[in-house]
C-alpha positions in Angstrom: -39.1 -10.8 3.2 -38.1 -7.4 5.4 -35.1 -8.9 6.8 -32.9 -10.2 4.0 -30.4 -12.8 4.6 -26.8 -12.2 5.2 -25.4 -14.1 2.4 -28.0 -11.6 -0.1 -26.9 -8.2 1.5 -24.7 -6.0 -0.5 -25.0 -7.7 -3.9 -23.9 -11.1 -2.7 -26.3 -13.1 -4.1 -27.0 -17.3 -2.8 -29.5 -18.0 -4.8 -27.9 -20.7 -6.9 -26.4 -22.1 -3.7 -30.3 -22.5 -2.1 -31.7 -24.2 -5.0 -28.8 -26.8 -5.2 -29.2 -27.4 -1.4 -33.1 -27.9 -2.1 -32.7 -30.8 -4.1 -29.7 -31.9 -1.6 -32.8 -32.3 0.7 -34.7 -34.0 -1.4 -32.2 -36.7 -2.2 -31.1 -37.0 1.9 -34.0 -36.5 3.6 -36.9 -39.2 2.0 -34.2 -41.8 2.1 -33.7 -40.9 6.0 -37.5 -40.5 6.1 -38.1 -43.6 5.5 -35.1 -45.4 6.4 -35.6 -43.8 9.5 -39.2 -44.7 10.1 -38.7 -48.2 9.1 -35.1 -48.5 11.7 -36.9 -46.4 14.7 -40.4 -48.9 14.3 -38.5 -52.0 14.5 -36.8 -50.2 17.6 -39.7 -49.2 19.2 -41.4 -52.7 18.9 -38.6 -54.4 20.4 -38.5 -51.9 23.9 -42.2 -52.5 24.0 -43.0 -56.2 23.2 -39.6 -57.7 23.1 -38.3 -57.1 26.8 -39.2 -58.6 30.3 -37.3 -56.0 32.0 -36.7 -52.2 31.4 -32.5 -51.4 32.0 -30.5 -48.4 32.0 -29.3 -48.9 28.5 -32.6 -49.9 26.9 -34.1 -46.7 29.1 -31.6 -44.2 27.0 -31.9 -45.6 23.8 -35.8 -45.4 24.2 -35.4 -41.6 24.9 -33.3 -41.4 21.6 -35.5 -43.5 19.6 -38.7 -40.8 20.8 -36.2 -38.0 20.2 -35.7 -39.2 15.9 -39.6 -39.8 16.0 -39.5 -36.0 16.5 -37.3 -35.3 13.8 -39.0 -37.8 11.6 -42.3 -35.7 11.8 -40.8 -32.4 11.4 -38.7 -33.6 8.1 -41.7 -33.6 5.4 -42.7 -30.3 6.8 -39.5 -29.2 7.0 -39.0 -29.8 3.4 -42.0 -28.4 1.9 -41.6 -24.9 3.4 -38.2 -24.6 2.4 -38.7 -25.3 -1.6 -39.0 -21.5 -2.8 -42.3 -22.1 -4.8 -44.3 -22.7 -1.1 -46.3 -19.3 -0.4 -45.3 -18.7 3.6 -46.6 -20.7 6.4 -48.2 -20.2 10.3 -45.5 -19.0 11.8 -46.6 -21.0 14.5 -46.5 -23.8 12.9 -43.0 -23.1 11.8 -41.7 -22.5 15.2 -43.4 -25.7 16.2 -41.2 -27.4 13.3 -37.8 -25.7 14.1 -38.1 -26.5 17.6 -38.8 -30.3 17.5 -35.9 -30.3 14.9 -33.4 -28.6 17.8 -35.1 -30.3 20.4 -33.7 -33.7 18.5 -30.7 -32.4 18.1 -29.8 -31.8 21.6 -31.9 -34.4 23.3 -29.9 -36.5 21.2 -26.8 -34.8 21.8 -27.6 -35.3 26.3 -29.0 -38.5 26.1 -25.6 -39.4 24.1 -23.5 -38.2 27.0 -25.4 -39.7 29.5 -25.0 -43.3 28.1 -21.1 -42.3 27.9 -20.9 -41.9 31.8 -23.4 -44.7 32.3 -21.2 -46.4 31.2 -17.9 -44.6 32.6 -19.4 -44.9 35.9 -20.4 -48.9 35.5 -16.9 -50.2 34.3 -14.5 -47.7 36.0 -16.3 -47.4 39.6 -18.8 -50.4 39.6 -19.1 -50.3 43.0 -20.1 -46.1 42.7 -22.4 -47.7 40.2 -24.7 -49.7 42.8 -25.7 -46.0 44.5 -25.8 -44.1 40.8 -27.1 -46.5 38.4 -30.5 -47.7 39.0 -33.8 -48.1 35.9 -35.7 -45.3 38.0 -32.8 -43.0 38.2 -32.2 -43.5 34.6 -35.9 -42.6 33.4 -35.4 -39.2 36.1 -32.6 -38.6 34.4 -34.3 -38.6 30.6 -37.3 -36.5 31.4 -35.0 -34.0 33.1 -33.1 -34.1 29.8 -36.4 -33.4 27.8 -37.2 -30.7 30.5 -33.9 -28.7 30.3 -34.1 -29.0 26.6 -37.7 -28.0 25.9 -36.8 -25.0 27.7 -33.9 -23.8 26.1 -35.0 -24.4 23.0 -38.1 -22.5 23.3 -36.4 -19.6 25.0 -33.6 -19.5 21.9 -35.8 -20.7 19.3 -39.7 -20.0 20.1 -40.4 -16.6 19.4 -42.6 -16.7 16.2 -41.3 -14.4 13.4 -43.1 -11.4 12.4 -42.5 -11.5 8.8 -45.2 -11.7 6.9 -43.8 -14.2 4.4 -42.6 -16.7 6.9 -40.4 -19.9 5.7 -39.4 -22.5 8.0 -35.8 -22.3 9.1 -35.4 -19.2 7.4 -36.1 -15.3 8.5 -34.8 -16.6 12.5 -34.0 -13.3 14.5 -31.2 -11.1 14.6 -31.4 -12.0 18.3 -30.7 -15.9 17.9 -27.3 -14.5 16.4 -26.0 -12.6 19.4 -23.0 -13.9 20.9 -24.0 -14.6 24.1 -27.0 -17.3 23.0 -24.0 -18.1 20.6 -21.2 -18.9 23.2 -23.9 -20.1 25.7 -25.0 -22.5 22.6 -21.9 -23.8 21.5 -20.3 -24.0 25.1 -23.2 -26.0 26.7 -24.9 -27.6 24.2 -22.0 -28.9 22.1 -18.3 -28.5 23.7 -18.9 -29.6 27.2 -21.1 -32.7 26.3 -18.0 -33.5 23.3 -15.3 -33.4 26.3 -17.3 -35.3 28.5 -18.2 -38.0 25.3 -14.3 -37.9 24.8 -13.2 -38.0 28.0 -15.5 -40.8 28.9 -15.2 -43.1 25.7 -11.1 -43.2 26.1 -11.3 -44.2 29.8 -13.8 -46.7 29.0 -11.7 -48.2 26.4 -8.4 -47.6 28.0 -10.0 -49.9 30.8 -10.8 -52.5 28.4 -7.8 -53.2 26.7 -5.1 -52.3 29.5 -5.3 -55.8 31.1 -5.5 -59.4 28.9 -8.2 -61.1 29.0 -8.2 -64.5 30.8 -10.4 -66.4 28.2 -12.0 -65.6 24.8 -15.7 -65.1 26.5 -14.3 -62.5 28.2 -12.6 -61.1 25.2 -16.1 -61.2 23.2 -17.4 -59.4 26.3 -15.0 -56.5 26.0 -15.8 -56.2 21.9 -19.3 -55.8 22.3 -18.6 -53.1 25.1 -16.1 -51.1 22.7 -18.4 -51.4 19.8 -21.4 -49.4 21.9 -18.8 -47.3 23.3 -17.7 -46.3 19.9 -20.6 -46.3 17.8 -22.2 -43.6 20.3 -18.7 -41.4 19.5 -19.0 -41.9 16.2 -22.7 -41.1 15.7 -22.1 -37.8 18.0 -18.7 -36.7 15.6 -21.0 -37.1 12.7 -23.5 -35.8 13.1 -22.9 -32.5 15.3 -19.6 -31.6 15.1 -19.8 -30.4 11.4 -22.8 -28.6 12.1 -22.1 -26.9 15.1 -19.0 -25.7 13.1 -21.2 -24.3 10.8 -23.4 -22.5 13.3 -20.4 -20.7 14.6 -18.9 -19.9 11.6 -22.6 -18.4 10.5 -22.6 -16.5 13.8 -20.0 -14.5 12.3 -21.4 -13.7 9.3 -24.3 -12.6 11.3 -22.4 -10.3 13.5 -20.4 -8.8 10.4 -17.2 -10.2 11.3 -16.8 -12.3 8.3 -17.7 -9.9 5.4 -16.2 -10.9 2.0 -18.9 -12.5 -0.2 -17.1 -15.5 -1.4 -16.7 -16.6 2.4 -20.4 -15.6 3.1 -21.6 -18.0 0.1 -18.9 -20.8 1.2 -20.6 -20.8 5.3 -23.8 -20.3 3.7 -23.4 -23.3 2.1 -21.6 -25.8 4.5 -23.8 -24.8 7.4 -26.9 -25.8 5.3 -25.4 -28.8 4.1 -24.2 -29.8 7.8 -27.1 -28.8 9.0 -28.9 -31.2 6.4 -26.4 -34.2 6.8 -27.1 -33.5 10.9 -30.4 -35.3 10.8 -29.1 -38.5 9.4 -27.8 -39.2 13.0 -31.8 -40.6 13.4 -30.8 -43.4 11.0 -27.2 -43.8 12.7 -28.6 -44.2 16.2 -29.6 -47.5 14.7 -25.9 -48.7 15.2 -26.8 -47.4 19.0 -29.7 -49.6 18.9 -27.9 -52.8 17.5 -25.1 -53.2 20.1 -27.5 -52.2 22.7 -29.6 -54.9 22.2 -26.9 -57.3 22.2 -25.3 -56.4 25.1 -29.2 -56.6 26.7 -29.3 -60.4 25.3 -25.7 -61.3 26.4 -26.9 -59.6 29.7 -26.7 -63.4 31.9 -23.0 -64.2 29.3 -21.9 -60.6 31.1 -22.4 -61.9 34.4 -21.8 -65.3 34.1 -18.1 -63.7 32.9 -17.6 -61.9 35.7 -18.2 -64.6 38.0 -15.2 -66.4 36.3 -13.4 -63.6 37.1 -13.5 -63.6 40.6 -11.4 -64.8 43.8 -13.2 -65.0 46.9 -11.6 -64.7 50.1 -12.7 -64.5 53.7 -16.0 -63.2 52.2 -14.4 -60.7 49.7 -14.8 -60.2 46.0 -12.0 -59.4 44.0 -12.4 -58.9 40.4 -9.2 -59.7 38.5 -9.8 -57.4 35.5 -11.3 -54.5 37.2 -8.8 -54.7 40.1 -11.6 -54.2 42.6 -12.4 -56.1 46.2 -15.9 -56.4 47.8 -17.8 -58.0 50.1 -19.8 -60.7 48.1 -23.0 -60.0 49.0 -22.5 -56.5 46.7 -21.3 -58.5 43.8 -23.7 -57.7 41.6 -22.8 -53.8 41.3 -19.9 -55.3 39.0 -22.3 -56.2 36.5 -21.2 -54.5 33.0 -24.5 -55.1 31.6 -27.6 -53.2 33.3 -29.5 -55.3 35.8 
């Protein structure tokens, strides 16, 4: 290896702290393997054979269940090259690896935000939603996501390494480290999508419990919502906000602003681990998937609710809950549930 790692330089030595980590892959990564597999097939089989009609939600969580499929395949390959024993590997090979691995990760990370103002948009301006919200618009939506990603990634990830003993997620440029791919990482692919997540999942919420609900339907209506609401925040704070924290902090070891060797072997070690703990969030989407296919089988209780919940006048439709008025003929923009 011509280009030693940080942590190694100037007689700091990791080596005890990458062997440890190697079994911590072991013992995470063939439980999410095939916990994973067995979570995303059941999935997969229920978009494709279980539903009449393709919705906005079961649309996004289709593009995240393709997205762990990645990860799933890169994960045995991923493991093998990193055990110290394993001669190196085609560096193409290796690219190919590390970038379905960060081509999950902020796939996920887009197609995450997305549901957030899907759903912003269809509970806090339903009738915005009848012009934004639409099965075609949402499958545009998730190849542009695979689009933007694919390209960044390659451009920050897919140069192939010219060492001559290549290891998978190891030997990555100097030039990956720079601040500006950095800042231009951590700004757009984690900070703006966790304000908008935030910013999205309180308004949501706020919405729902700001006004009591007129019966216990609509109530159980409400929970379901919440639940999806914050099962998506809590699958996103898990499993990229330690990580991302490590890649900073490692950006700075990189760049020699964070020099003492203790410090060096601490970030070495919590950015692998977060990095490692990271790809669970293919067996937590399966929380996604749950309350996603309720709220898709409670689709007619959804509507059926907010019928109850109207006061026609004159030809208008005024929604008691959401404080809105319409002409009835539009009434089924207020729909919670995708039509």
């Amino acid at each position: 290896n011509s280009q030693p790692k940080m942590c190694e330089r100037n007689n700091c030595s990791c080596s005890d702290i990458n062997a440890y980590v190697n079994k911590l892959q072991f013992a995470v990564y063939i439980p999410v393997l095939i916990i994973g597999t067995i979570l995303n097939a059941f999935a997969m089989k229920a978009f494709f054979f279980s539903m009449k009609k393709y919705t906005e939600v079961s649309i996004y969580l289709i593009n995240l269940s393709i997205l762990d499929i990645l990860l799933l395949v890169s994960l045995p390959i991923k493991v093998y090259f990193s055990q110290p024993h394993v001669p190196g590997g085609n560096p193409y090979l290796c690219k190919s690896v590390e970038l379905l691995y960060f081509i999950n990760m902020y796939g996920s990370i887009y197609t995450i935000v997305f549901i957030s103002l899907d759903r912003y948009v269809a509970i806090k301006h339903p009738f915005l939603a009848r012009h934004l919200r639409s099965p075609k618009k949402t499958a545009i939506i998730c190849v542009s996501i695979w689009i933007f990603v694919c390209t960044i990634s390659a451009s920050a990830f897919g140069s192939p390494s010219n060492h001559s003993n290549v290891r998978c997620f190891h030997n990555m440029s100097e030039d990956i480290w720079t601040s500006p791919k950095i800042i231009s990482l951590e700004v757009f692919g984690f900070l703006i999508p966790t304000v908008v997540i935030l910013y999205c999942s309180i308004q949501i919420i706020r919405a729902l419990l700001i006004h009591r609900p007129s019966s216990t339907q609509v109530e159980g209506c409400k929970v379901v919502i919440i639940r999806i609401v914050v099962s998506n925040l809590v699958v996103f704070m898990l499993s990229f906000v330690p990580s991302h924290l490590g890649i900073f902090l490692q950006s700075l070891v990189r760049q020699r602003v964070i020099s003492d060797c203790n410090s060096r072997r601490n970030i070495s070690f919590f950015v692998q681990v977060a990095l490692c703990m990271a790809n669970i969030n293919c067996c937590l989407d399966s929380v996604c998937y749950y309350f996603g296919f309720m709220e898709l089988r409670n689709k007619s209780l959804t509507y059926s609710l907010l019928k109850q919940q109207k006061v026609g006048y004159r030809g208008i439709y005024c929604h008691r809950f959401l404080k809105k008025c319409v002409p009835l003929q539009r009434m089924n923009v207020l729909q919670l549930s995708s039509d």
